[in-house]
TORNUTOR-868642 format. One record per residue (C-alpha): residue number from 1; residue in one letter; chain; x, y, z. Coordinates in nm, 3 decimals, padded with zeros to 5 digits. Layout:
<pts>
(NUM "a" "A" (X Y Z))
...
</pts>
This chain:
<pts>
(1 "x" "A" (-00.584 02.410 -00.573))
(2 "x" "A" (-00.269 02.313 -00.366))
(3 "x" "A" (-00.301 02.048 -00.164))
(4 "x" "A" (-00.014 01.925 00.101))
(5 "x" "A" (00.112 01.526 00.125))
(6 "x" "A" (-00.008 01.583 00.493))
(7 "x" "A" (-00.408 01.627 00.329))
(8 "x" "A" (-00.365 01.249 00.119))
(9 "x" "A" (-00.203 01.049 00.293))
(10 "x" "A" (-00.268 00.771 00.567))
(11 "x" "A" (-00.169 00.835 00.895))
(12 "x" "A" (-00.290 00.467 01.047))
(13 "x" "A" (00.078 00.366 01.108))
(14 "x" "A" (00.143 -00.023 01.047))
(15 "x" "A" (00.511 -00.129 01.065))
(16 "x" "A" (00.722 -00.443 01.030))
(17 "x" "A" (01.072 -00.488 01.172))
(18 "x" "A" (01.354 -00.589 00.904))
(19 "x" "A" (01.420 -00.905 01.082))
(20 "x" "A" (01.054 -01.035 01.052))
(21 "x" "A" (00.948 -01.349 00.882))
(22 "x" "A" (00.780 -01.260 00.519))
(23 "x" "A" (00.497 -01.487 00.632))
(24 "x" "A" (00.432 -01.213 00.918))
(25 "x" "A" (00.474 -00.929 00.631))
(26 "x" "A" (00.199 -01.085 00.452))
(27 "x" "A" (00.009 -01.148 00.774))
(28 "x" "A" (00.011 -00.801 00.859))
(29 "x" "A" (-00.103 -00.736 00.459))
(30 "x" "A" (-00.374 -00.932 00.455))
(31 "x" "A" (-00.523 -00.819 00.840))
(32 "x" "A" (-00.517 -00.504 00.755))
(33 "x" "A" (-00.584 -00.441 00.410))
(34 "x" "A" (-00.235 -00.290 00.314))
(35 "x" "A" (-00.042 -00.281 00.012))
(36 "x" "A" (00.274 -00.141 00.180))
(37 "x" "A" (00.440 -00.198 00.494))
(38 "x" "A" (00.738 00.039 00.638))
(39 "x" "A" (01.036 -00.147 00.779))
(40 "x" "A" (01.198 -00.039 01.079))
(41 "x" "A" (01.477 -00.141 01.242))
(42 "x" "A" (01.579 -00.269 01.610))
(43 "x" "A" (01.610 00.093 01.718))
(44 "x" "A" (01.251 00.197 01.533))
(45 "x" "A" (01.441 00.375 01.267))
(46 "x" "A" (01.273 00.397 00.916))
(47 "x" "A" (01.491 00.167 00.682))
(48 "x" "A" (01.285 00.051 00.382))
(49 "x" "A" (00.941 -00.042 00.278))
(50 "x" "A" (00.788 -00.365 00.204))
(51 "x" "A" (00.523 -00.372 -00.090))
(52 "x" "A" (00.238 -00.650 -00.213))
(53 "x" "A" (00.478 -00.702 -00.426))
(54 "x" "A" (00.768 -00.794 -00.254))
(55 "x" "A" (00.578 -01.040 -00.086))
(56 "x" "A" (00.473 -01.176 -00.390))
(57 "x" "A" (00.833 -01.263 -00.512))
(58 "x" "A" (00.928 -01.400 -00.154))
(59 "x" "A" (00.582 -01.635 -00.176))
(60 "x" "A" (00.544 -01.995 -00.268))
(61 "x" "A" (00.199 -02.027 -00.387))
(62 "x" "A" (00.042 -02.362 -00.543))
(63 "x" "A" (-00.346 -02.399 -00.649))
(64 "x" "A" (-00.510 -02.707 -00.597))
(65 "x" "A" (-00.717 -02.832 -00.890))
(66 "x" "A" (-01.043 -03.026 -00.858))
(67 "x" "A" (-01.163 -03.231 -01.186))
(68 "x" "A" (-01.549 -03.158 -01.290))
(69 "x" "A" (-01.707 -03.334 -01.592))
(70 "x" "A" (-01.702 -02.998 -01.800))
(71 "x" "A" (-01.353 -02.888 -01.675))
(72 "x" "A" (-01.073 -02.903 -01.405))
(73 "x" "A" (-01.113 -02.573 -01.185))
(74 "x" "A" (-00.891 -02.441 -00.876))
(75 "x" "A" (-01.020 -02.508 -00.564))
(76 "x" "A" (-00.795 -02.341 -00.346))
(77 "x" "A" (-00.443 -02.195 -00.297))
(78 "x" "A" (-00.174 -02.295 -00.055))
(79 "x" "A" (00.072 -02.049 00.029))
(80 "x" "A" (00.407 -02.080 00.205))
(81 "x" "A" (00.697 -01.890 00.290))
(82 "x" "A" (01.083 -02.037 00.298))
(83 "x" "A" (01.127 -01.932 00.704))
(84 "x" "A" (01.462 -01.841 00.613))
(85 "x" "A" (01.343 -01.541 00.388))
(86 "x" "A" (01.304 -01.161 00.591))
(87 "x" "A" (01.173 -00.846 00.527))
(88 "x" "A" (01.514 -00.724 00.512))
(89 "x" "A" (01.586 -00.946 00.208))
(90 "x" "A" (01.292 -00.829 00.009))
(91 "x" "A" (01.241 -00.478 00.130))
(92 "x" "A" (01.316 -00.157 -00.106))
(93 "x" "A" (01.497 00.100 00.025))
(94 "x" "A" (01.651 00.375 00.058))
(95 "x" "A" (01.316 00.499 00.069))
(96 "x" "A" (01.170 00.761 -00.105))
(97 "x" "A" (00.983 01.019 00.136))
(98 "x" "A" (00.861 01.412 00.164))
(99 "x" "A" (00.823 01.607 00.401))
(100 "x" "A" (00.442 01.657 00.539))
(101 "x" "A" (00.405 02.013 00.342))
(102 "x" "A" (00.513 01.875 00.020))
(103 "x" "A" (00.315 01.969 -00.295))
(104 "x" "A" (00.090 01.707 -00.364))
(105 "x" "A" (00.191 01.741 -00.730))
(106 "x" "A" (00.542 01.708 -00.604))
(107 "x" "A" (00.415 01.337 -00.443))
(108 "x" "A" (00.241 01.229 -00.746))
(109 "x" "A" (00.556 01.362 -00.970))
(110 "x" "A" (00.765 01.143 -00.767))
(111 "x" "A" (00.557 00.853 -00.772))
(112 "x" "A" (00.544 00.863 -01.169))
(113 "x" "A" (00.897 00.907 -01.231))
(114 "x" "A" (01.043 00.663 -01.008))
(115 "x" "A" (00.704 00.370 -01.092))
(116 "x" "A" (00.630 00.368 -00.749))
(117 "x" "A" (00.287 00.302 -00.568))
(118 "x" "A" (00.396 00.471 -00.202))
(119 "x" "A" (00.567 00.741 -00.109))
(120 "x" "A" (00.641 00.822 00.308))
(121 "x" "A" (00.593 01.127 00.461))
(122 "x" "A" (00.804 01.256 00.723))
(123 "x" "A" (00.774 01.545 01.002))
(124 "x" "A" (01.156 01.639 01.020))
(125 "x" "A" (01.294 01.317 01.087))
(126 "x" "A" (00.977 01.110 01.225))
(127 "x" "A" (00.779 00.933 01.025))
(128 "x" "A" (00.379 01.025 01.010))
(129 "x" "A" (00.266 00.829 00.738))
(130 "x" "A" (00.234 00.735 00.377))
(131 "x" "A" (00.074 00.883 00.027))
(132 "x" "A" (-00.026 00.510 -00.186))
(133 "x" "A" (-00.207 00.561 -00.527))
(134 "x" "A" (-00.515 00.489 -00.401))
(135 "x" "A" (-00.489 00.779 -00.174))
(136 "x" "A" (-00.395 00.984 -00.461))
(137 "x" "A" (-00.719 00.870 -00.664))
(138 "x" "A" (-00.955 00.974 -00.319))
(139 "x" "A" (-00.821 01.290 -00.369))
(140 "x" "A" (-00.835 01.297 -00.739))
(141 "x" "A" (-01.218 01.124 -00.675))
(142 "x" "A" (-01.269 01.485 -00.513))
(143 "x" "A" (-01.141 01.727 -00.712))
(144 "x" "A" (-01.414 01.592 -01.009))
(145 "x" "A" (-01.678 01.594 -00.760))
(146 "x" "A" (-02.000 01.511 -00.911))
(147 "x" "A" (-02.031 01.647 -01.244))
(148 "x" "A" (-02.426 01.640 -01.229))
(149 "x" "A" (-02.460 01.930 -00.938))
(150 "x" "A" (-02.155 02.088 -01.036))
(151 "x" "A" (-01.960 02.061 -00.685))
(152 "x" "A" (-01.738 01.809 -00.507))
(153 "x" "A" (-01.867 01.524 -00.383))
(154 "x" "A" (-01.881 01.484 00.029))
(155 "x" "A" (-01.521 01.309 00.180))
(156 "x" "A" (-01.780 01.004 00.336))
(157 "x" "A" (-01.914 00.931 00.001))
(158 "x" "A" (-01.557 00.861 -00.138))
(159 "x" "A" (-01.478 00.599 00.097))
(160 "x" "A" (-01.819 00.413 -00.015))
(161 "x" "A" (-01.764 00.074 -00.213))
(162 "x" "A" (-02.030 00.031 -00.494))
(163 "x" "A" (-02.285 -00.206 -00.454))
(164 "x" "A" (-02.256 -00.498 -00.653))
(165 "x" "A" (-02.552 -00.515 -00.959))
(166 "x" "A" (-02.795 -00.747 -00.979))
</pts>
């Protein structure tokens, strides 16, 4: 079944300029649930891309420990950012990108060779979103369907998170 990078991949568009604080990267992260951020620059052009990852490397994270009879456990994390240290400092780029009609195989290929997690998708030369691994599983969550009835399971039922067991 051919499927196009336009069919996988995320069109909610969430951006970060390259001059932005890291501290507002991982704002962004956490708010909205992303993994990857795109990084534009003062005249909105696509420059680079900003990953978990990269945030990571630009954090300064300490746990706090609290002593209990049986052991010491963390009791919570502080996290802080040298102000000094932008997205443009941290970013990847040039960035790796298809066009909208791409071969989903031809994303996924990509994605494996170069031990990426995100991949951009382009119209020409406007960006219209990204293709992240976990948008690669949905899809891959789809094409197994469910086994027991022999067909592929409804798109709403992919996006459900299991409840948690008792």
């Amino acid at each position: 079944m051919f499927k196009r990078a336009s069919e996988a991949m995320s069109s909610k568009i969430i951006h970060i300029g390259w001059n932005a604080p890291m501290s507002q990267a991982f704002e962004l992260m956490q708010k909205n649930r992303l993994r990857h951020l795109p990084v534009m620059d003062d005249e909105m052009n696509l420059i680079g891309i900003v990953s978990d990852r990269d945030v990571q490397r630009a954090m300064k994270s300490e746990l706090r420990w609290e002593e209990t009879l049986q052991a010491k456990i963390p009791v919570f994390e502080t996290v802080e950012f040298d102000p000094s240290a932008k997205v443009r400092h941290y970013m990847s780029w040039p960035v790796k990108s298809v066009h909208r009609n791409a071969d989903l195989r031809r994303v996924a290929g990509l994605m494996v060779a170069d031990k990426i997690s995100a991949v951009l998708v382009m119209d020409g030369d406007r960006f219209v979103g990204i293709v992240t691994t976990e948008d690669l599983l949905k899809v891959l969550m789809g094409l197994l369907g469910d086994a027991s009835k022999g067909r592929a399971l409804p798109m709403e039922l992919l996006f459900e998170r299991p409840e948690a067991s008792a």
